[in-house]
SEKEBA-890408 format. One record per residue (C-alpha): residue number from 0; residue in three letters; z negated, y, x negated. Coordinates in nm, 3 decimals. Each point is the difference from the previous one (the first is absolute). Layout:
SITE   num   residu         w         v         u
SITE   NUM      ALA         Z         Y         X
...
This chain:
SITE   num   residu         w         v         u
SITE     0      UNK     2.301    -0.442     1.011
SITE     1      UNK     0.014     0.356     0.110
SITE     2      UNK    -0.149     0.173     0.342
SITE     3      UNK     0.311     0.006     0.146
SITE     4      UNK     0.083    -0.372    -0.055
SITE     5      UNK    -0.345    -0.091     0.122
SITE     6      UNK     0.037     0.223     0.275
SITE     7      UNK     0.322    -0.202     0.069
SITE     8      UNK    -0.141    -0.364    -0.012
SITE     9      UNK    -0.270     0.149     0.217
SITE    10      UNK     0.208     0.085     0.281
SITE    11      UNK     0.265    -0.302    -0.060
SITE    12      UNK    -0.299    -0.208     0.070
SITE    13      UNK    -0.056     0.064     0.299
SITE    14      UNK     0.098    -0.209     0.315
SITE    15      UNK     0.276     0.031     0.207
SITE    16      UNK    -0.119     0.264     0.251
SITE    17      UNK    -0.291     0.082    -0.151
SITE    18      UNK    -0.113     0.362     0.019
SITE    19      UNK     0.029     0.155    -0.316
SITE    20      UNK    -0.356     0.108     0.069
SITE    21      UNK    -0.078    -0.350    -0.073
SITE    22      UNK     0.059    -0.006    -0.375
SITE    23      UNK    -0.346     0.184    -0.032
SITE    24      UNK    -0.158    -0.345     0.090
SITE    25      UNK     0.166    -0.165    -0.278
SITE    26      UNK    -0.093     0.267    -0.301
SITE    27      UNK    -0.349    -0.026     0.016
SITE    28      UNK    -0.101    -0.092    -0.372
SITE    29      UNK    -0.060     0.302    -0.177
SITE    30      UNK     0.310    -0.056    -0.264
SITE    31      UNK     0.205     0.067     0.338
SITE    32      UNK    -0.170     0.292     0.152
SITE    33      UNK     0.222     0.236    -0.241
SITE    34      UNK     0.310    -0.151     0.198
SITE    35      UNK    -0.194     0.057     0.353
SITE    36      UNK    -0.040     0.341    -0.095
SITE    37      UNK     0.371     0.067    -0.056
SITE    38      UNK     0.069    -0.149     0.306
SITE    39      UNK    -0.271     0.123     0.178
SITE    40      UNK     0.160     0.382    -0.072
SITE    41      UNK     0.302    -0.111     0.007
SITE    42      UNK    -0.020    -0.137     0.341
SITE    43      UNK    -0.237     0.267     0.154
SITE    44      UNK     0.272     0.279    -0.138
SITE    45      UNK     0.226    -0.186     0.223
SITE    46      UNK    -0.187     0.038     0.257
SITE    47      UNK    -0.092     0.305    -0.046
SITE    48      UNK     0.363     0.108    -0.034
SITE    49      UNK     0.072    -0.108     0.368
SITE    50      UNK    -0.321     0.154     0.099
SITE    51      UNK     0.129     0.375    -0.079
SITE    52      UNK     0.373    -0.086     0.080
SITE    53      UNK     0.127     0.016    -0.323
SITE    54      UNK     0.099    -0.351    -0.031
SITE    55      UNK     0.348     0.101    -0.198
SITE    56      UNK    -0.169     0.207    -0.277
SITE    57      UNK     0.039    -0.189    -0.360
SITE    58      UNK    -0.319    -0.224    -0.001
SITE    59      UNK     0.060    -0.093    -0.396
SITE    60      UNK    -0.040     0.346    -0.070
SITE    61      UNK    -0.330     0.036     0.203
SITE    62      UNK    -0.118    -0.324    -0.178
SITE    63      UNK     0.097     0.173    -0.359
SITE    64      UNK    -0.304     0.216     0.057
SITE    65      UNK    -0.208    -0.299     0.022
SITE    66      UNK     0.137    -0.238    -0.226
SITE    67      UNK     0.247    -0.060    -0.309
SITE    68      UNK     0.319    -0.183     0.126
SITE    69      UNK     0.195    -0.093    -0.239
SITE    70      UNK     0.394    -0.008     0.029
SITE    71      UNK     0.151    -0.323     0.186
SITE    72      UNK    -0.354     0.012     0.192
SITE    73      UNK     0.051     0.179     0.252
SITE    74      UNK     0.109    -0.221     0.243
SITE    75      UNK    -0.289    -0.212     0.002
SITE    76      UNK    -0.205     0.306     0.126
SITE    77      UNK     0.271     0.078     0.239
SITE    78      UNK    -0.046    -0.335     0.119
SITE    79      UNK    -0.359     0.018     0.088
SITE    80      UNK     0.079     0.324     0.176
SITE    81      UNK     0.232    -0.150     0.208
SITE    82      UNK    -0.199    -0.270     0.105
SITE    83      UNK    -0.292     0.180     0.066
SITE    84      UNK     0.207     0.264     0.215
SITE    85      UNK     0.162    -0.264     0.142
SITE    86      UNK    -0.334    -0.220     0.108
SITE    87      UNK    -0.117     0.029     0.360
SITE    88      UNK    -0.359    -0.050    -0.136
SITE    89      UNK    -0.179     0.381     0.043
SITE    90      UNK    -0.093     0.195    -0.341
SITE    91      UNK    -0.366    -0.028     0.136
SITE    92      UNK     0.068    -0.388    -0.036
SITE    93      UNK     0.069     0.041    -0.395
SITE    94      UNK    -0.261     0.247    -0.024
SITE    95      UNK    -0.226    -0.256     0.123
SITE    96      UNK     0.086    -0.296    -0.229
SITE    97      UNK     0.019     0.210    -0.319
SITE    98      UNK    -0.386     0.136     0.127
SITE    99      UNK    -0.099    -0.360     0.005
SITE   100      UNK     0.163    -0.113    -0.306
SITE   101      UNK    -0.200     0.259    -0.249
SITE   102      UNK    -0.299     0.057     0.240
SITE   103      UNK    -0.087     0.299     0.204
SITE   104      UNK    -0.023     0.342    -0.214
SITE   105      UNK     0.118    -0.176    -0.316
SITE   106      UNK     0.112     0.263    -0.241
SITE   107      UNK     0.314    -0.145    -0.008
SITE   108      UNK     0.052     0.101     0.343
SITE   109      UNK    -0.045     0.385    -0.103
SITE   110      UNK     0.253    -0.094    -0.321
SITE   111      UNK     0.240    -0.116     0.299
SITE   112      UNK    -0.065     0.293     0.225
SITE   113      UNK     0.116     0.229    -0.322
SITE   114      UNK     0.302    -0.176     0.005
SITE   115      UNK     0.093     0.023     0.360
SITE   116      UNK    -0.015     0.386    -0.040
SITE   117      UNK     0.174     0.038    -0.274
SITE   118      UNK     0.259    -0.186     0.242
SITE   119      UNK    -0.044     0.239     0.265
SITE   120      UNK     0.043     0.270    -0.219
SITE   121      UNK     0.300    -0.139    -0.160
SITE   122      UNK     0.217     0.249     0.192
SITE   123      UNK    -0.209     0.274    -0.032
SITE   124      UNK    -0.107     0.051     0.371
SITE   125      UNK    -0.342    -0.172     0.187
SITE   126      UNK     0.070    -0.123     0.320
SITE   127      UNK    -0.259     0.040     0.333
SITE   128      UNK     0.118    -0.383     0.025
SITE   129      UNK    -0.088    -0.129    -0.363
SITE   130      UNK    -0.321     0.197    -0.006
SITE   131      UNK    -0.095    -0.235     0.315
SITE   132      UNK     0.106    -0.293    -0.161
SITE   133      UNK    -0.199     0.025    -0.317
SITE   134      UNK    -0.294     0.167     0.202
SITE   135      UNK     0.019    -0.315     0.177
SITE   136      UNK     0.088    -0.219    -0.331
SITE   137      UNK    -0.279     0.113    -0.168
SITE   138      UNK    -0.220    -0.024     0.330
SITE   139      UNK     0.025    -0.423    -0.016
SITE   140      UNK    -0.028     0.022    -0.381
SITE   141      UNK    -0.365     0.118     0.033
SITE   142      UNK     0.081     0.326    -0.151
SITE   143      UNK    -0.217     0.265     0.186
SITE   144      UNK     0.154     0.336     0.104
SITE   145      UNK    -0.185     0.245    -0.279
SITE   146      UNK     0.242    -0.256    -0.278
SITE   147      UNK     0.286     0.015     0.217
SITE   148      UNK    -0.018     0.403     0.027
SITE   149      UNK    -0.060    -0.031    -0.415
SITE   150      UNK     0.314    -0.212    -0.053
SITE   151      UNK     0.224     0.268     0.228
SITE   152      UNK    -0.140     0.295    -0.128
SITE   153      UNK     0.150    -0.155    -0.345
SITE   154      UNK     0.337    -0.053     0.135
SITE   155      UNK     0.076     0.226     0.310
SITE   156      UNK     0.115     0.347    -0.116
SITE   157      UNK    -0.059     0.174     0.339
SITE   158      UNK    -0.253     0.220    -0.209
SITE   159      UNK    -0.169    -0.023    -0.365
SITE   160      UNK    -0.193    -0.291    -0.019
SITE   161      UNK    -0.348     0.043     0.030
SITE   162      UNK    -0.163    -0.119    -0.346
SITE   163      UNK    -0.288    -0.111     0.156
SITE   164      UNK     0.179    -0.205     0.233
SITE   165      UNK     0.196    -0.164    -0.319
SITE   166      UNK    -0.311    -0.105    -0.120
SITE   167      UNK    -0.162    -0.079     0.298
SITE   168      UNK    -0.292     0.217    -0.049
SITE   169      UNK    -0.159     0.283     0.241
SITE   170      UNK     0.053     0.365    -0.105
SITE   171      UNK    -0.354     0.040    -0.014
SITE   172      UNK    -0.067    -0.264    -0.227
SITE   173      UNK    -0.227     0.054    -0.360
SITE   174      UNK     0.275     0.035    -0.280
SITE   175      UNK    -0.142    -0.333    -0.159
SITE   176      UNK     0.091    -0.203     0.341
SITE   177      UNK     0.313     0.169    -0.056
SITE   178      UNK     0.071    -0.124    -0.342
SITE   179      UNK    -0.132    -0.374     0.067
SITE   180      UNK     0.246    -0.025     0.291
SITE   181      UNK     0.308     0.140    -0.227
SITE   182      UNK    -0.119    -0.233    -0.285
SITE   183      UNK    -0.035    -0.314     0.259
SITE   184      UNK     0.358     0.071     0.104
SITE   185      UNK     0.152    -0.006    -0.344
SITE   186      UNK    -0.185    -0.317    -0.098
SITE   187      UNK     0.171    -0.123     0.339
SITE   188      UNK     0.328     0.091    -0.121
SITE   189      UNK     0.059    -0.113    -0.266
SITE   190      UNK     0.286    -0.273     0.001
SITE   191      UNK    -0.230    -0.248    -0.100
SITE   192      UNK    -0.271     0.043     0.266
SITE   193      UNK     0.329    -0.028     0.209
SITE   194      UNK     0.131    -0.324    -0.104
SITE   195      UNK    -0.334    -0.142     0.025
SITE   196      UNK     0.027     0.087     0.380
SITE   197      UNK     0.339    -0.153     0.037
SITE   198      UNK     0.216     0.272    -0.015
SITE   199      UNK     0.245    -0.116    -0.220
SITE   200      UNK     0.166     0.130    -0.325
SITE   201      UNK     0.331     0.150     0.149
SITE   202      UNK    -0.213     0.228     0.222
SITE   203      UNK    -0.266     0.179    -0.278
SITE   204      UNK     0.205     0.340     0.081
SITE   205      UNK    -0.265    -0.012     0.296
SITE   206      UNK    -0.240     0.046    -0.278
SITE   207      UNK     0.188     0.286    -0.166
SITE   208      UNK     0.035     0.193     0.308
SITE   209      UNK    -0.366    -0.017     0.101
SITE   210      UNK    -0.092     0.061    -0.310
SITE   211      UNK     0.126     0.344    -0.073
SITE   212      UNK    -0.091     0.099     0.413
SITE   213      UNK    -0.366    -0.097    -0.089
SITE   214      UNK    -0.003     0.204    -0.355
SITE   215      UNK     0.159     0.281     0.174
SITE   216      UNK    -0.259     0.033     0.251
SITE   217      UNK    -0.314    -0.023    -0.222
SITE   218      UNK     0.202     0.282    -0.215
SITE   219      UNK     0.003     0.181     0.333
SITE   220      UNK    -0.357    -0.068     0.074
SITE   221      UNK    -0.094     0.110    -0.348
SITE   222      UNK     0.197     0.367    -0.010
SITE   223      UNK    -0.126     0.083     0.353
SITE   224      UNK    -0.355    -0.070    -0.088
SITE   225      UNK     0.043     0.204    -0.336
């Protein structure tokens, strides 16, 4: 069965007027975290989306950056989308549940965050709004503010990112720390590592995409300390 069609018996399942926040408390065995992720971007993007205004702009798209959709798919993402705009329940609310479902500063949580700004950057512009919302996301994940400016710096191209700030390092730091913290990050991305944390197949283009920002910075590191 693929993502998608799990994603669909996941939501099918739930009860009539049930918040679609409420599928998070049914996918708790690790075989069914890859489908909370999905959802768990999926549905933040939504709200996300409504958070900046842009509610019209073509979410399947935005999730294409994330994840491989394959055609005659689409519409079960759309559907998510929809119901997630659509819920009264607050994006702090899914936040919340998706926090308690892998634990508090899970690594999955940062493989989530990557996804939500590759959302927000779908359209090539960064909102004042959506920078709020995933300040505030990753503020209930557990993910403390030096990460949060790390993941930004990655994806925000308001200026050069800062290579230290890809790899989370200070600019002072001995060239060794530098190179453990660049090799750490590799090891973490690799599609593997990923799938071990529940970030399922369809989404390993997170991987890709961190991959080369983290290599580019320790290249960077490398030429300006000679």
């Amino acid at each position: 069965m693929s993502l998608w069609s799990r994603i669909r018996k996941a939501v099918s399942a739930l009860g009539s007027g049930e918040s679609l926040a409420e599928v998070f408390s049914h996918l708790r065995a690790p075989p069914e975290r890859s489908v909370a992720f999905a959802i768990a971007v999926i549905a933040l993007g939504a709200k996300m989306a409504k958070a900046d205004g842009h509610v019209t702009r073509n979410e399947v798209a935005a999730f294409r950056e994330v994840f491989t959709i394959p055609k005659g798919e689409e519409k079960n993402a759309a559907r998510v989308f929809n119901l997630a705009r659509g819920d009264v329940a607050g994006f702090e609310t899914y936040a919340r549940r998706i926090r308690d479902l892998f634990g508090p500063r899970h690594p999955a949580l940062c493989d989530l965050m990557e996804g939500l700004f590759h959302i927000a950057m779908a359209d090539g512009t960064y909102h004042p709004a959506e920078d709020d919302f995933l300040a505030r996301v990753a503020e209930i994940f557990g993910i403390d503010e030096h990460r949060f400016r790390a993941l930004r710096a990655r994806f925000v191209p308001d200026a050069p990112p800062d290579p230290y700030a890809v790899l989370g390092v200070s600019p002072d730091a001995p060239l060794d720390e530098v190179r453990r913290a660049w090799r750490e990050a590799v090891r973490a991305s690799h599609p593997d590592q990923l799938m071990a944390r529940g970030v399922p197949e369809e989404a390993v283009k997170i991987a890709e995409k961190h991959l080369i920002a983290i290599n580019r910075a320790w290249e960077e590191i490398q030429q300006e300390r000679g």
